[in-house]
N, C-alpha and C positions, 0 to 999 in steps of 0.2 A: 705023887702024881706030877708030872711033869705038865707044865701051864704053855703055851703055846698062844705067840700074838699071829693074827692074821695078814695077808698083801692088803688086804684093804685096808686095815686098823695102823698097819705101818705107813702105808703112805697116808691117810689123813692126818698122822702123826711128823709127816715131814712136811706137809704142806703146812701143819701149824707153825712148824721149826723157821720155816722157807718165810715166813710173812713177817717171821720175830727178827728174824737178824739176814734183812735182804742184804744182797749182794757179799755174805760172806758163803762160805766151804762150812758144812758141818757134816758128821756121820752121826746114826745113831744105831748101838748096837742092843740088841733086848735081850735080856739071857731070866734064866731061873738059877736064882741063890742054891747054892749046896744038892745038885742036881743034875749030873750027866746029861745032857744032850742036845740038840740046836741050837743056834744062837739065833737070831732075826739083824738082818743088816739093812741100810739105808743111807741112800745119802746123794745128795746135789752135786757130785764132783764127779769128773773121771774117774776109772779105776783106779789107772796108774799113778795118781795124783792120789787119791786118797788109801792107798796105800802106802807110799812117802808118809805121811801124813801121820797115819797110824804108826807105822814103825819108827818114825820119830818122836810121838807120844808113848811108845813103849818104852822106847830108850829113855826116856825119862823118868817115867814113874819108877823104872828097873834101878833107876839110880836115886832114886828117893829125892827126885829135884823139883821144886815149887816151880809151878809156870807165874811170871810174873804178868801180872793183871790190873786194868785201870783203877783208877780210885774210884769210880762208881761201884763195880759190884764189891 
């Protein structure tokens, strides 16, 4: 059975995002593991901007490349 998140449950899910890491760009995509069908999208940037964004995270991960990251997390 396919699981399915709501506009509502997604956006109080962006606004928890929006309040964690102000003034940054984030998406966030919901999907069901091993599961043909919808994905749920979201996110505080342009389109055309977070598309860039994504296909440059694609291009990444496609290449098996580590994002480099602060020494905090």
């Amino acid at each position: 059975m396919t699981k399915q998140i709501g506009g509502q449950e997604m956006r109080d899910l962006a606004d928890k995002i929006r309040k964690e890491i102000p003034g940054l760009g984030f998406a966030l995509l919901v999907f069901q593991f091993h599961e043909p069908g919808m994905s749920n999208y979201i996110s505080n940037g342009q389109r055309k901007d977070m598309i860039k964004a994504m296909k440059e995270t694609i291009d990444r991960l496609e290449k098996q490349q580590d994002y480099p990251t602060p020494e905090r997390n």
